[in-house]
N, C-alpha and C positions, 0 to 999 in steps of 0.2 A: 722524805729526804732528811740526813740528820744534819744536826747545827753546824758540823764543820764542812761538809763536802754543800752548804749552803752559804759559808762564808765564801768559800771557795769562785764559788759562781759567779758571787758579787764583785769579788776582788776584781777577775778575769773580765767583766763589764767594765767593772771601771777602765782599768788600763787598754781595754779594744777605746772606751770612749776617748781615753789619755791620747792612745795613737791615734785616735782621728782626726781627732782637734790638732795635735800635731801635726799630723797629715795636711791640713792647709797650711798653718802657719810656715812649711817649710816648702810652699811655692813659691818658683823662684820669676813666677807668671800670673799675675792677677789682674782681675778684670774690673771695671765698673762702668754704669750704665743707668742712661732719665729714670730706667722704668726697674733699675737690680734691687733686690735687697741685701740687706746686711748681716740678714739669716743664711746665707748662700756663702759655698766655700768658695766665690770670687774667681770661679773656671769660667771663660766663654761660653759654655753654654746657660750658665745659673752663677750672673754676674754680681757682684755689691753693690750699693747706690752709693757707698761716701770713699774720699776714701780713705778716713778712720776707718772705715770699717773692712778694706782693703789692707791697709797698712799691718793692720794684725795678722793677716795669713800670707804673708808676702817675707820671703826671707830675705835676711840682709844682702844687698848688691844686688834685689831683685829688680822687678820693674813691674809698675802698675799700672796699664794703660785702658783710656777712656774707650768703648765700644762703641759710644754714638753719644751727641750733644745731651748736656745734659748740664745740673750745678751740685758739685760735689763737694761740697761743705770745707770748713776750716782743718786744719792738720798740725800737729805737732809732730814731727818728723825725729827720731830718735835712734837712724841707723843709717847705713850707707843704702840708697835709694835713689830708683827714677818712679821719675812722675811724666808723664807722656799723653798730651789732651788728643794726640792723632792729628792736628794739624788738617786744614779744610774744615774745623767744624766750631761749635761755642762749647769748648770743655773751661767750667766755669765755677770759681769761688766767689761768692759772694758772703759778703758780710756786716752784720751791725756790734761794733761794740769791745772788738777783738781786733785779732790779727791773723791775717788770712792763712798764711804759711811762717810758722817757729820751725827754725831749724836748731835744735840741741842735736846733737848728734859728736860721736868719738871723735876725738883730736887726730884722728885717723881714716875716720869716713868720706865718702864722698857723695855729693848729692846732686841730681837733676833733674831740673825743673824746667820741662819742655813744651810748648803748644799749648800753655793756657793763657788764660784771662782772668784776673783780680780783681772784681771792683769791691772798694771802700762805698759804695751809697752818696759821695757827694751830689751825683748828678752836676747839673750845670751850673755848680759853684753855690750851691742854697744846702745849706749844712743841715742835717735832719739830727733831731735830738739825739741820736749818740750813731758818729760813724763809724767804721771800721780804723781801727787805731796803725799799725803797719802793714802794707802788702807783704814784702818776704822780710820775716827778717831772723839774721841768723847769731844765734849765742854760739856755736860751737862746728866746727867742723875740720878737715882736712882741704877740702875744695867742695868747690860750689861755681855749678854751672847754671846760668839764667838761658834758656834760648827760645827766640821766636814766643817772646811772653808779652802782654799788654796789663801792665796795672796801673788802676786808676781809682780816682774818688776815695781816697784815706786823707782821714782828717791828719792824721802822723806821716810819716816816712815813706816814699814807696818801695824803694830796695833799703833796707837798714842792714850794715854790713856789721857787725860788733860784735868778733869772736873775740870768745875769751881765753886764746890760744892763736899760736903763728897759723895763717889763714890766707888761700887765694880763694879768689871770685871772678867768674869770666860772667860778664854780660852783654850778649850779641844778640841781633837782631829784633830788638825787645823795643816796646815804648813805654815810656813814665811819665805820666801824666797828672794834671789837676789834683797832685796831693799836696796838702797844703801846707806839710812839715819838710817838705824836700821830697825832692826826686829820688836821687841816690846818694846815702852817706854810707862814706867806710872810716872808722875808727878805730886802729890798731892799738890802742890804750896804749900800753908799756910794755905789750908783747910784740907787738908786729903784724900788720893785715896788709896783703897786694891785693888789686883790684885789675883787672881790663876793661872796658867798655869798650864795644867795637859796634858799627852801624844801629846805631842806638839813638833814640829820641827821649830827653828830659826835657818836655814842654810843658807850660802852663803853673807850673806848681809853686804859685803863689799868687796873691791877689799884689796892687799896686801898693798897697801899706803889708802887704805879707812879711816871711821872714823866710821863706822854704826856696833853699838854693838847687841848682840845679844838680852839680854834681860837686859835694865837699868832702873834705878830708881832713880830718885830724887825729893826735896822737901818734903815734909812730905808722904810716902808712907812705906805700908806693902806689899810685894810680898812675893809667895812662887812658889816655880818650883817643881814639882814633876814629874817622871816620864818622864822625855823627854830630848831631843837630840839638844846640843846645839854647831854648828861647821860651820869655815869657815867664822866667824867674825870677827870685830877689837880685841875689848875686849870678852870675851865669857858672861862673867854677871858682870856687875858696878851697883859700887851704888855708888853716891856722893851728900853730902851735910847730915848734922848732923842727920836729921828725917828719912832718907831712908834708909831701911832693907830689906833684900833678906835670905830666906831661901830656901834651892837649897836639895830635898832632893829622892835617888835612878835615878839619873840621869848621862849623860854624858858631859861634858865641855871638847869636844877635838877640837883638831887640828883647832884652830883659828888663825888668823892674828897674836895679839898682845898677851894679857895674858890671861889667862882661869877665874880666879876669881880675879875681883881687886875693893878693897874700895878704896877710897876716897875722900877727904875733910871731913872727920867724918862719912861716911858712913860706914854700917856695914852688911858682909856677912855671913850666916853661912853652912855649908854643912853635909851630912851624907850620908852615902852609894852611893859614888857619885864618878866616874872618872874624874880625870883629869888632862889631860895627851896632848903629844904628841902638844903642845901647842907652837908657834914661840916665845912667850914672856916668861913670869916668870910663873908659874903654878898658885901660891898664892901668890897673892901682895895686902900689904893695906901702902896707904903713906899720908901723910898728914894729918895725925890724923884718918886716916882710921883705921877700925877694921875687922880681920876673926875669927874666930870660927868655932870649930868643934865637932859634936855629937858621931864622931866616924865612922871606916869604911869604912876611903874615899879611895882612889887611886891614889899618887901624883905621876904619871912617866912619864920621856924623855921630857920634857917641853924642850923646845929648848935654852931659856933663864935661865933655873934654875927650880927648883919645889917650889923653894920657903917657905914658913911655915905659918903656923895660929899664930894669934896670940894673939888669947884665946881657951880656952875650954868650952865647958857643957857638963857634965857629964863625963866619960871617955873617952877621945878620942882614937882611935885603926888607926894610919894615918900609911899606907903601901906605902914607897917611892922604887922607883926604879932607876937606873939609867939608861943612855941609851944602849938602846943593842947594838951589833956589827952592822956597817953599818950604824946608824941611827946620 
């Protein structure tokens, strides 16, 4: 064979291996699995085990979903993507030291994050020498879906919302738990972040001298909380600094740390059909130029500190205060 019709050969290797490797990368279907490897082009039948190692043969707006229980390591997320644990089973990140899910991804993408479990290593509040630093948190995106997700034990943040671009984030049916930098923060810098929370639990995430609120806001953001159970925190919902609003509405803000609903620095909260109560600090507090608000409906009782007051209205408000009962 002569030197050229031998380069030839090579060349034509190379670029079959070009398109092969391409050939995964631009599935729009990837798989992973307890038992995959990472050697495997991530098809159902010859699944990945991480899924880093998914993530690479998965084309943009694909979807990568877990084939059976299993722990699929950390990710940095870099493209518009789902992530899908299959629901019914333990599809599961675990971590020391890091951060479970970085979402950088185009001011344009969108990202989903479905049916798993996060744990940070706290365990039962006993801090092991280096935990898992945020459950998801995200630098960059277009939108961002959390659903039917459980994260817990980060010594940091457990949803960390901080894009560095105009940014929504829907988070439903999801719990946030025992981290001990906060449940969920969204901070829209000087660009702007919206947030949703809807049937959602931010429980535990903070010890009695902690500092990890349940759900805060600042910088230029819009939150709303709807429907869900917020207890066992510093502050139960904050907001500070002049741009950030929380609207908190058929919900419960009990029994936290510190106060149940508190603005700050200009921030502004407003509530309706919402308990809140049985709270170690003030029930409703706004200081520093802070502002509350109420739609009506709510339920300000046995704060341990006071129930405190709003200190605007919209529309009629209907606030039902109580004191504390015998014992309490």
């Amino acid at each position: 064979m002569n030197r050229s019709l031998l380069l030839a050969c090579l060349a034509f290797a190379v670029a079959v291996g070009a398109l092969t490797t391409n050939a995964y990368a631009q599935a729009t279907r990837t798989w992973v699995s307890g038992v995959g490897d990472d050697a495997n082009p991530c098809s159902r039948t010859a699944p990945c085990k991480t899924w880093a190692g998914a993530i690479s043969k998965t084309a943009a707006g694909g979807e990568i979903d877990a084939l059976d229980p299993g722990g699929f390591g950390a990710l940095t997320i870099t493209k518009s993507i789902t992530l899908d644990g299959g629901g019914g089973q333990v599809a599961s990140t675990l971590v020391s030291g890091t951060n479970g899910i970085v979402i950088a991804a185009g001011s344009t993408d969108v990202v989903v994050i479905r049916n798993l479990r996060l744990d940070g290593l706290l365990g039962n509040g006993s801090e092991p020498n280096s935990p898992g630093i945020d459950g998801i948190k995200t630098l960059s995106a277009a939108l961002v879906n959390i659903e039917n997700c459980t994260i817990f034990g980060f010594g940091g943040i457990g949803i960390n919302f901080v894009p560095g671009n105009a940014a929504l984030m829907n988070v439903s049916n999801s719990v946030v738990e025992n981290d001990h930098g906060g449940g969920i923060v969204v901070n829209g810098g000087s660009i702007g972040a919206r947030a949703s929370i809807d049937h959602t639990q931010a429980i535990g995430n903070s010890t009695s001298s902690g500092t990890g609120d349940g759900v805060e806001a600042t910088g230029i953001t819009r939150v709303s909380i709807t429907n869900s159970n917020i207890s066992g925190n510093a502050d139960g919902v904050f907001a500070t600094g002049a741009n950030a609003i929380i609207a908190v509405l058929n919900s419960s803000v009990v029994n936290n740390w510190q106060d149940g609903i508190h603005a700050s620095n200009g921030g502004s909260i407003s509530a309706a059909q919402t308990s809140i109560s049985i709270n170690h600090g003030i029930g409703v507090v706004a200081d520093t130029g802070g502002a509350t608000g109420t739609f009506g409906n709510n339920i300000v009782f046995s704060n341990l500190g006071g129930n405190g007051s709003f200190t605007g209205s919209s529309g009629t408000p209907s606030i039902r205060r109580f004191g504390k009962p015998p014992g309490i």
